[in-house]
MIKOL-934901 format. One record per residue: x, y, z of N, C-alpha, C, O in turn. Coordinates in steps of 0.001 Angstrom, whole numbers, plus 500000, padded with zeros to 6 digits. Layout:
BEGIN
XYZXYZXYZXYZ ...
//
This chain:
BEGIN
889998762937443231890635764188443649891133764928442412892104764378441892 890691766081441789891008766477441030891267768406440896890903769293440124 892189768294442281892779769429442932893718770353442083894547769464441892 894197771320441488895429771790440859896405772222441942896117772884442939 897606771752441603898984772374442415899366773204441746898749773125440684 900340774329441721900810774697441221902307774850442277902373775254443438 903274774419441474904415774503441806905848775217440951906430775086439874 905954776047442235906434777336441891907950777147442547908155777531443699 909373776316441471910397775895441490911491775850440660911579775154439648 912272776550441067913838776743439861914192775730439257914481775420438102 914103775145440476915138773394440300913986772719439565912930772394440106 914405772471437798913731771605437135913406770200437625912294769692437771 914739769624437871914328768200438342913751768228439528913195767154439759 913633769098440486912980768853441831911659769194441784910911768876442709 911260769817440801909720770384440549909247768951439802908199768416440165 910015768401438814909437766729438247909156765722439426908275764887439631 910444766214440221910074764981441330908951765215442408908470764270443034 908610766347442570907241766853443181906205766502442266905356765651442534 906261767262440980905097766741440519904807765578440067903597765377439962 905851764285439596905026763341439790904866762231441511904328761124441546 905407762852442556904928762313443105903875762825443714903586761994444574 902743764169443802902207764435443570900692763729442611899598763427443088 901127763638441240900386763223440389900169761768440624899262761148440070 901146761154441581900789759609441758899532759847443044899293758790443627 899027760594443359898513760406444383897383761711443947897182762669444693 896638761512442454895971762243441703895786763508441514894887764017440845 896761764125442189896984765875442075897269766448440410898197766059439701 896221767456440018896704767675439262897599768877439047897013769951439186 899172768957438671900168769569439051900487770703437578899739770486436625 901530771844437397901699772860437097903056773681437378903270774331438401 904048773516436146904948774163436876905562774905436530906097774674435446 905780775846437010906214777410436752907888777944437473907823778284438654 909042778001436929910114777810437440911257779503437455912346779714437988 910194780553436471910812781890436979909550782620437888908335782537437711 910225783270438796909285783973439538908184785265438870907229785807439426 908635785442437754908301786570437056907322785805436202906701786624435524 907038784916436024906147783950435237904605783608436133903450783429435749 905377783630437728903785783128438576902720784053438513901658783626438061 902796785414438928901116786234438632901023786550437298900339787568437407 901230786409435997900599786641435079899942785082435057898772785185434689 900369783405435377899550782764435167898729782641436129897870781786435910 898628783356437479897603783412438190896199784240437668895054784097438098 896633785053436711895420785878436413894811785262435639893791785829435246 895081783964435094894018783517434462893749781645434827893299780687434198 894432781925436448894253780105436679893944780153438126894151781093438895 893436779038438372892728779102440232893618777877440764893129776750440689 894412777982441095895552776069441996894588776418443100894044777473443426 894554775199443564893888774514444923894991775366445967894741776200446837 896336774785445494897411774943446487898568775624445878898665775475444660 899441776319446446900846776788445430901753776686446278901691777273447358 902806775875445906903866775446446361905155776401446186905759776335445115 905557777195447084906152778139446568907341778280446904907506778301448124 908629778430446019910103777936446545910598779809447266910361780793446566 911010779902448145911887781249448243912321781895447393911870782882446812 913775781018447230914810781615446099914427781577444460914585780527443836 914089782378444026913862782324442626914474783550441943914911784580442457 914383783119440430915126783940439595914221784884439481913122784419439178 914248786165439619913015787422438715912541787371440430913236787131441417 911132787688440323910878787687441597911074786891442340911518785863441830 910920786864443612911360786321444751910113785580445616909031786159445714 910328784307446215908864783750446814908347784993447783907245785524447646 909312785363448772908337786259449182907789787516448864906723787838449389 908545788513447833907792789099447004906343788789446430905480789664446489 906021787303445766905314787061445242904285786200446575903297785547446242 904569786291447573903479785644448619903250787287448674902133787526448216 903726788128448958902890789058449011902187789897447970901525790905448217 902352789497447068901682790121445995900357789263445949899355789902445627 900220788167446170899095787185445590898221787555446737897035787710446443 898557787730447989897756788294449030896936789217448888895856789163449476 897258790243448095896424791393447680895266791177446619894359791977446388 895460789994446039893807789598445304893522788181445781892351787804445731 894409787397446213893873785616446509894164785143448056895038785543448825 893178784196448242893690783687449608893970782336449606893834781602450585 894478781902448191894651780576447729895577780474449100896006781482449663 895837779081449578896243778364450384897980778107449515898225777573448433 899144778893450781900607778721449852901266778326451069901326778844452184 901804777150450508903351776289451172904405776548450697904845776075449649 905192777699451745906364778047451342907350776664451401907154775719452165 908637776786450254909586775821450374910995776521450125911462777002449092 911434776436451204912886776760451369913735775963451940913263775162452746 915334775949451673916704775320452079916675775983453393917040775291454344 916394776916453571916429778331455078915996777887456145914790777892455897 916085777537457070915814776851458421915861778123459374915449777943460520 916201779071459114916646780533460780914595780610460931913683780656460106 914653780594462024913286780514462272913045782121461851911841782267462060 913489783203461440913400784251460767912666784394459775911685785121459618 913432783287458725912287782959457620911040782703458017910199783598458105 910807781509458283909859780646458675909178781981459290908041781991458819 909363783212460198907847783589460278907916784566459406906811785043459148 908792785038458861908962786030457356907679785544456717906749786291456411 907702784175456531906904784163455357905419783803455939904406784275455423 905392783057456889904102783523457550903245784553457868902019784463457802 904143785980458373903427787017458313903083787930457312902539789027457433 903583787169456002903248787708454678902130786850454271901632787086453170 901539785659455152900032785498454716900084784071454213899050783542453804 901385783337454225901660781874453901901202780735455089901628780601456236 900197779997454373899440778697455615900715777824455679900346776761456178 901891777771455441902904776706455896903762777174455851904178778329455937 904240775924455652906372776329455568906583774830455910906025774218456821 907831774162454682907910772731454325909854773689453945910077774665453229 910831772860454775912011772945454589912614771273453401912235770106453309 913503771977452848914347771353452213915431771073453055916024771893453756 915669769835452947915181768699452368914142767809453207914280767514454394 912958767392452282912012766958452752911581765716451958911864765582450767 910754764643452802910163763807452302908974764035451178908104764901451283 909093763112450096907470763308449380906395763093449806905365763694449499 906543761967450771904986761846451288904902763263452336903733763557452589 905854764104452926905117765080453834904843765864453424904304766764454067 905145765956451707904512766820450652903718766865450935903339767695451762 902860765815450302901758765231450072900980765326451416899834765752451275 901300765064452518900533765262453796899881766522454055898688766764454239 900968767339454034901065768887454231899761769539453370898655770041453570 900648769186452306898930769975450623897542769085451308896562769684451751 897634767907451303896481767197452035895566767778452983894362767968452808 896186768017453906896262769197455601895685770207455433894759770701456077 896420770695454211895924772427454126893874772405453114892950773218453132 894045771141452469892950771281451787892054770749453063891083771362453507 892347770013453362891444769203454188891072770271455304889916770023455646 891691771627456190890836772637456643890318773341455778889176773754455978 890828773586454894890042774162453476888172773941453736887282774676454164 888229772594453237887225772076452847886321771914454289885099771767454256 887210771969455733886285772270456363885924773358457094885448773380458229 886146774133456467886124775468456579884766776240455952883990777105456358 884940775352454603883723775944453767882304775298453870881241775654453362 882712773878454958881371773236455220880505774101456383879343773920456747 881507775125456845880847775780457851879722777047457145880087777931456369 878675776893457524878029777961457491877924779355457952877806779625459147 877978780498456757877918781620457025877201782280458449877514783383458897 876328781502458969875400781713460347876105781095461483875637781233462614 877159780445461293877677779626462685878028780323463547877673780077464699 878908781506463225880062782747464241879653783609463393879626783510462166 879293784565464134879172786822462736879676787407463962879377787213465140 880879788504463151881630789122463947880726790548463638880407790830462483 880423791248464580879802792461464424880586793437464480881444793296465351 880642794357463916881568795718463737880998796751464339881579797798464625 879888796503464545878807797938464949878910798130466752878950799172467407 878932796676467217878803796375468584879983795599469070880016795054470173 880671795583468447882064794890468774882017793992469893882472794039471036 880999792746468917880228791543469428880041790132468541879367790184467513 880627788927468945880700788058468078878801786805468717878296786630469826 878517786429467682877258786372467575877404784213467195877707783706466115 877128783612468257877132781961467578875903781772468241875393781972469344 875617781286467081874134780519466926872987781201467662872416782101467046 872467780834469182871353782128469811871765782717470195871098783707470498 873930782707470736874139783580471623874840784877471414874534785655470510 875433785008471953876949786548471687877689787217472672877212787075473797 878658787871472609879144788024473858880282789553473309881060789683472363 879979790234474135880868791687473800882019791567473435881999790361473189 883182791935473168884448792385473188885049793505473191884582794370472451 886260793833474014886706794982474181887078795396473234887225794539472362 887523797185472736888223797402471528889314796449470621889309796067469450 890241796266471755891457795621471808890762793723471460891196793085470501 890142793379472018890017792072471701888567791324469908888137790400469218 888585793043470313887754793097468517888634793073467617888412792527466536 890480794012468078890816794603467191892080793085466701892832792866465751 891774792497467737893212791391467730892095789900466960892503789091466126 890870789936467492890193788753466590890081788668465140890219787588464564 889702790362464174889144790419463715889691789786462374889042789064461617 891292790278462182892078789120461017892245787579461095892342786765460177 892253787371462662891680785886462830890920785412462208891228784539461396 889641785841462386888382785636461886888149785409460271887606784443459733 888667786475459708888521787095458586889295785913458162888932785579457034 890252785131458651891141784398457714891389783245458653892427783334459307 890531782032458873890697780973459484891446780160458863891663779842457693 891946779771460301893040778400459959894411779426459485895237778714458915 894818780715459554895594781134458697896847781633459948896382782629460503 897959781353460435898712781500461262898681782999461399898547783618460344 898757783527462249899509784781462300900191784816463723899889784117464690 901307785908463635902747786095464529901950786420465510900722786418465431 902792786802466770902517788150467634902249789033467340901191789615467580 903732789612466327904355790766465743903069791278465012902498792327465312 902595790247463814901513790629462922900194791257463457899448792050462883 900057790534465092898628790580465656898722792227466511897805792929466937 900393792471466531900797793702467570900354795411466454899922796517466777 900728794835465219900726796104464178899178796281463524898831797268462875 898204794964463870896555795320463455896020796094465084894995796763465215 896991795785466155895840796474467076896364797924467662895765798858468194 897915797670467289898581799114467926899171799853466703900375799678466517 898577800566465935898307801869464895899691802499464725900395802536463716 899919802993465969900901803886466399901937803511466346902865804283466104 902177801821466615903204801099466237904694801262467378905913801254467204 903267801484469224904363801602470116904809800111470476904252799077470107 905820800224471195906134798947471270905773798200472686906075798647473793 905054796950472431904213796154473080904695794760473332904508793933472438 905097794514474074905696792846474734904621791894474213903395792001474252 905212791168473837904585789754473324903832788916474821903305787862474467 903738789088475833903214789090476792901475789742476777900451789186477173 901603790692476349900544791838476323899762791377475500898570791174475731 900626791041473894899041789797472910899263788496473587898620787669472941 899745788034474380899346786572475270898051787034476068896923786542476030 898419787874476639897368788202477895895769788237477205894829787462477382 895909789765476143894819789415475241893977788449475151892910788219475721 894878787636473974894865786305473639893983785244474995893143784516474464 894030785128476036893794784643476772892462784995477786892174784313478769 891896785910477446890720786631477582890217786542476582889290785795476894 890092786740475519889917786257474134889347784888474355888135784676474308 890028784183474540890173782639473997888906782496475198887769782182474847 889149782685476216887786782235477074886675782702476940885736781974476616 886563783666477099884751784434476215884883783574474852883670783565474643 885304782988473975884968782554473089884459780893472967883664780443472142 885339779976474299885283779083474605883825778868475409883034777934475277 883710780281476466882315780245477049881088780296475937880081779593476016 881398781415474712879996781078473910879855780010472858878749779716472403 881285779263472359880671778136471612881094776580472494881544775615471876 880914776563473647880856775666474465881883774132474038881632772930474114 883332775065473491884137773963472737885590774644473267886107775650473752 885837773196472753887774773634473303887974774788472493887213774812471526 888753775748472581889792776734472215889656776638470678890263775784470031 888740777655470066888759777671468655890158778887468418890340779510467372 890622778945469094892099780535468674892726779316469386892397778869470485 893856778783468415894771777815468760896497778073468515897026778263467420 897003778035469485898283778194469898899495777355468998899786776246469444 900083777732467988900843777360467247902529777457467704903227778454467521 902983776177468335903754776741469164905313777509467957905658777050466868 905793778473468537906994779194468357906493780528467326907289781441467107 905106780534466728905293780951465685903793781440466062903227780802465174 902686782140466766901741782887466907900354781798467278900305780726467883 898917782949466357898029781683466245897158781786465340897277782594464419 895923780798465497894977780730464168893735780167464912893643779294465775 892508781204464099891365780472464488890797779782463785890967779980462582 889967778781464168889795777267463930887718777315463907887197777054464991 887116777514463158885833777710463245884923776432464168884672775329463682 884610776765465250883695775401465736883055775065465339882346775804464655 882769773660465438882124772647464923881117772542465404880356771641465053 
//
């Protein structure tokens, strides 16, 4: 395994104690402890994973989850002391695959980065021909078959799609399909969601590839 972390942490000694327990379990680790330090070494480094603390000096984790969004889709585990489930989807709907609270075990470190590579990697075993979302016919296309979708259920798949395995809110899924930004009950992307999920279940003849993340939205899951 010869993965890069990069871990993005104030606390000197808590970034040692990540990275070598980390490095005991062959990660190779990286650590960067002002916030104002992480995208200039992103522009010239690729981490597998980035471990990214909230509170930092100079910029701020979520400042900088959203900045990295705009050129990378590297895979980031937010880490915060912050428990208000506020955070927790704060930083999700800024485009973060986790969220790991302090104080935490090392091995669920280690599980977690594990987790996230391990859809990673099967993600990319999937072939470009498995699912094609069509834009022209606002029609998703697996293997011989395909099956229409309404405006609304083109307009709520299509960041799904575009970004598997990648959580997104209600809230997030309410502001890609309603423009106007009227306000829409979280009921209304359930309902969606649920018409959705069955035309999709009917054409790749598998459980529920749009999977229900409970408290916190959802993510699609490419069939196998």
């Amino acid at each position: 395994m010869s993965e890069q972390i990069l871990i993005v942490e104030d606390e000197v000694k808590l970034a040692n104690l990540m990275s070598d327990f980390l490095s005991s379990h062959h990660f190779i680790t990286h650590q960067i402890h002002h916030g104002n330090d992480v995208l200039p070494w992103l522009e010239i480094n690729r981490p597998s994973v980035i471990l990214l603390d909230i509170m930092l000096p100079g910029q701020s984790g979520i400042e900088l989850c959203k900045a990295i969004r705009r050129f990378s889709n590297v895979p980031i585990i937010m880490v915060s002391a912050k428990v208000e489930e506020i955070d927790r989807l704060l930083g999700l709907e800024l485009g973060a695959d986790d969220y790991i609270c302090k104080p935490f075990s090392y091995a669920e470190l280690v599980a977690r980065v594990k987790a996230i590579l391990r859809r990673l990697n099967n993600a990319s075993d999937v072939t470009e021909s498995t699912m094609k979302l069509d834009e022209s016919s606002y029609s998703v296309k697996y293997k011989s078959s395909s099956i229409e979708l309404t405006n609304f259920e083109f307009q709520l798949f299509k960041p799904l799609f575009n970004n598997p395995n990648r959580i997104y809110s209600r809230d997030s899924l309410m502001d890609t399909m309603y423009a106007d930004q009227r306000i829409v009950s979280h009921r209304t992307i359930d309902s969606h969601i649920k018409k959705l999920r069955k035309k999709l279940d009917e054409l790749t003849q598998t459980d529920s590839v749009i999977q229900s993340v409970y408290g916190v939205g959802y993510r699609f899951v490419h069939p196998q």
